[in-house]
N, C-alpha and C positions, 0 to 999 in steps of 0.2 A: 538355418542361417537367417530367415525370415522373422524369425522370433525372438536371437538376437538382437536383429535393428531396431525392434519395435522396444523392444526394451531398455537400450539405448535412448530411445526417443522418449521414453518414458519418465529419465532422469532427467532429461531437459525442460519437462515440464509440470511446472510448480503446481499443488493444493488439489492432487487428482485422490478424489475417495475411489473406494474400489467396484464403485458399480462402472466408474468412468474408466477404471485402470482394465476392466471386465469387458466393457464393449469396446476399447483401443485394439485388444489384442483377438477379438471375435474377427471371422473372416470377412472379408467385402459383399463377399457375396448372400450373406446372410441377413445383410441391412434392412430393417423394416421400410416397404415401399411407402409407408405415410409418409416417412422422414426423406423421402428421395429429394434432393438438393434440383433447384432450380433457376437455370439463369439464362436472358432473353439476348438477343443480338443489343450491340449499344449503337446507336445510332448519334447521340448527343456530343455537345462540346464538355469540355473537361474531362476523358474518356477514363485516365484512372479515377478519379472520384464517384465517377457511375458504378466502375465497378466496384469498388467500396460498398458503396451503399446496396448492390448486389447480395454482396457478401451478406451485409448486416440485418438486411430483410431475408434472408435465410437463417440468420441465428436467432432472430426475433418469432419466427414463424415457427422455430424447434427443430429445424429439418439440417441445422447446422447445430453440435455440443462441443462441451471441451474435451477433447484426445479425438475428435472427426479428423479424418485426413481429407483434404481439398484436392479438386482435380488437377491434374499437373499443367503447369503455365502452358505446353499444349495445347491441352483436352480447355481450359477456360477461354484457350483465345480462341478457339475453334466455337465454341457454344457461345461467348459473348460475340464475334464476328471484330473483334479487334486483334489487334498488335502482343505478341507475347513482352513486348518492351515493354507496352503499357499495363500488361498484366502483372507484370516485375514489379514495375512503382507501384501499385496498387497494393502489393503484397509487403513491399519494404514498406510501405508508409504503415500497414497494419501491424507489422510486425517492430513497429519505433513504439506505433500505442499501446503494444502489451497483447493486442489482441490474437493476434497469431506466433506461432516458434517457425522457421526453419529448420528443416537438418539437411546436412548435405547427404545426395547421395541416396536419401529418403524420400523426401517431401518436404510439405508444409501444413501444420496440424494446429486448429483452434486452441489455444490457451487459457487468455483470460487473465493474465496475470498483469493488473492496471497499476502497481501501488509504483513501480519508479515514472509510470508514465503521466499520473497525477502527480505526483512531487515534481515532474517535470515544466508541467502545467502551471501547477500552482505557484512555480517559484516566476514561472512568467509574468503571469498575474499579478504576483507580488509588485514585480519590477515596473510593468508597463500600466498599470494603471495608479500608481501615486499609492499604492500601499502603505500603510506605516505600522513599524514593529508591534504597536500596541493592540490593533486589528487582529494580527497572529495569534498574541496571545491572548486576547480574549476568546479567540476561536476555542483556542486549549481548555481557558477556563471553562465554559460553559460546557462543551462537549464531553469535558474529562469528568468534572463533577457529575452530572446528569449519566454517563456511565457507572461510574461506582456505586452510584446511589441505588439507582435501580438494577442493577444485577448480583446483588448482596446474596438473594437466596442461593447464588453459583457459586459463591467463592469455595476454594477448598483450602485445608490445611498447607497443600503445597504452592500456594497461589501468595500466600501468608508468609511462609519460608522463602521462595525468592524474593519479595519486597523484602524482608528483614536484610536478605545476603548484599541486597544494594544498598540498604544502610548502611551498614557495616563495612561493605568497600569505602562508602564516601568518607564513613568518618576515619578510616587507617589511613596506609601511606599508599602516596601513587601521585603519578606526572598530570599538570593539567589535563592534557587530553584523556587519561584515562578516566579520573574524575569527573570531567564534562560525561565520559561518555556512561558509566553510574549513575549521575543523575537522570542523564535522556532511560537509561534501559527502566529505571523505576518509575518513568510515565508513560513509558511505552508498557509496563507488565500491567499499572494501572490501564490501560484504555483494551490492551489483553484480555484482561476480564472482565469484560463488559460482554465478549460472546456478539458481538454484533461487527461483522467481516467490515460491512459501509463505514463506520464509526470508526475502527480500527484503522480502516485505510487515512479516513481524513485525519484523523491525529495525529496516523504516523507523518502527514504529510506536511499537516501545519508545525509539528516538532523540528522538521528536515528545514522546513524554512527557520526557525529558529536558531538550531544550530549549525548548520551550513551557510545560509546567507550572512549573519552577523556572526560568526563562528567566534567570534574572542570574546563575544559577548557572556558568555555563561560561563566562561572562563575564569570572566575578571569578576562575578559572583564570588565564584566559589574559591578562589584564591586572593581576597581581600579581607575586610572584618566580616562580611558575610557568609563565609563557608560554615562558622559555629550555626549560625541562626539557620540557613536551610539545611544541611544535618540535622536541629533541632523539629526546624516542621515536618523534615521529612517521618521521623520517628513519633509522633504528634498525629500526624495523617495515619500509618501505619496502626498506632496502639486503637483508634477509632474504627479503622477496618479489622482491627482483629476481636474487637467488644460488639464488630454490627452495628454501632451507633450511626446511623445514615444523616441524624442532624449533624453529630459532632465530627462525622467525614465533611460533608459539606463548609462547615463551619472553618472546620482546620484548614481545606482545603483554598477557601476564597482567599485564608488568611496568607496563604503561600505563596496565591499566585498577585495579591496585592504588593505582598513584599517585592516578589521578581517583578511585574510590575513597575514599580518604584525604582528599585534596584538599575534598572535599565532604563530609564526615563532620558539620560544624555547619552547612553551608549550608541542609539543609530546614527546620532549629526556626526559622532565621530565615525563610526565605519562605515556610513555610505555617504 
């Protein structure tokens, strides 16, 4: 029954290789005493936040990975010498950043899973410090080119074939949103093979601001006189990635994100 739950628990938590999936399911009582988890009475004002930071200088130190199980809001408030309330917010606040999973019933098990919790972030950001659309996507620009470019010697055949399949969605038939969301998957497969997890996350991040915050925006792209033309770079950037050409990706590339760019130059006074 034991090893049902854990397996259960297993589903809930995202990008576990098998050394990680290997030590979840290993006994407690087996845990190497270097990694023995440790945490001091709290004495201070902001009490969940200390514990936090408990927390965090245990996963910095290694003695806390991801699929660790934490000791139960008991056994923490007993050893931190606080409140199991304050030990709750401690855990819900970690568990909004991505850094920990709950299960009911279970526990609660280091994760690690940050990408909705930076898109969460970052759309703050966007918002509260005077951001503007064109900031975004230059993020994309620079980040997106500078991946493709340099990780040419990974690409594979099949990497090749799904960027074609989103061409090919864009250029048939299908509803705005479907087509918005064809475009997004074919810079999302681009920043995909790039192989760099950090990179991935902030593109997907800066993408989410793109098409979530101004969401009609690439809409009204691809369903004006513009659909032909980004269809066209889109297949233009693709025949570049598939010859290896790194200037003529680049090149094709800057040219794309000029046009979108352009393209949307009055679209934010109107949506925001």
């Amino acid at each position: 029954m034991r090893g049902e739950i854990k397996f259960l628990v297993l589903e809930k938590i995202k990008n576990f290789d098998m050394m990680r999936i290997k030590r979840l399911k290993k006994d407690e009582n087996e845990e190497n005493e270097g990694r023995k988890m440790v945490f001091k009475p709290i004495e201070n004002r902001k009490i969940s936040s200390r514990i936090m930071e408990q927390i965090k200088e245990n996963i910095l130190r290694g003695k806390l990975r991801v699929g660790d199980k934490l000791p139960s809001e008991r056994e923490l408030s007993t050893q931190l010498g606080v409140s199991r309330s304050s030990v709750r917010e401690a855990l819900r606040s970690l568990d909004i950043l991505g850094v920990v999973v709950s299960v009911q019933g279970e526990g609660t098990y280091i994760q690690g899973d940050f990408q909705d919790s930076l898109c969460m972030l970052m759309t703050f950001m966007y918002f509260m410090n005077g951001c503007k659309l064109k900031e975004a996507l230059q993020l994309r620009e620079i980040l997106e080119i500078e991946s493709i470019v340099h990780s040419a010697s990974r690409w594979t055949e099949q990497d090749i074939q799904e960027l074609e399949k989103y061409c090919d969605l864009l250029e048939g038939e299908g509803s705005e949103e479907e087509k918005s969301e064809y475009d997004k998957n074919f810079h999302d497969k681009i920043a995909e093979m790039s192989g760099n997890s950090l990179m991935i996350i902030i593109l997907s991040s800066a993408s989410y601001i793109i098409q979530h915050i101004i969401k009609s925006a690439r809409e009204k792209i691809l369903f004006h006189e513009c659909i032909d033309q980004v269809s066209m770079q889109h297949r233009r950037i693709l025949e570049a990635i598939r010859l290896g050409d790194t200037e003529e990706i680049k090149r094709r590339m800057q040219e794309h994100m000029q046009f979108v760019s352009e393209a949307l130059r009055d679209v934010e006074e109107e949506e925001i």
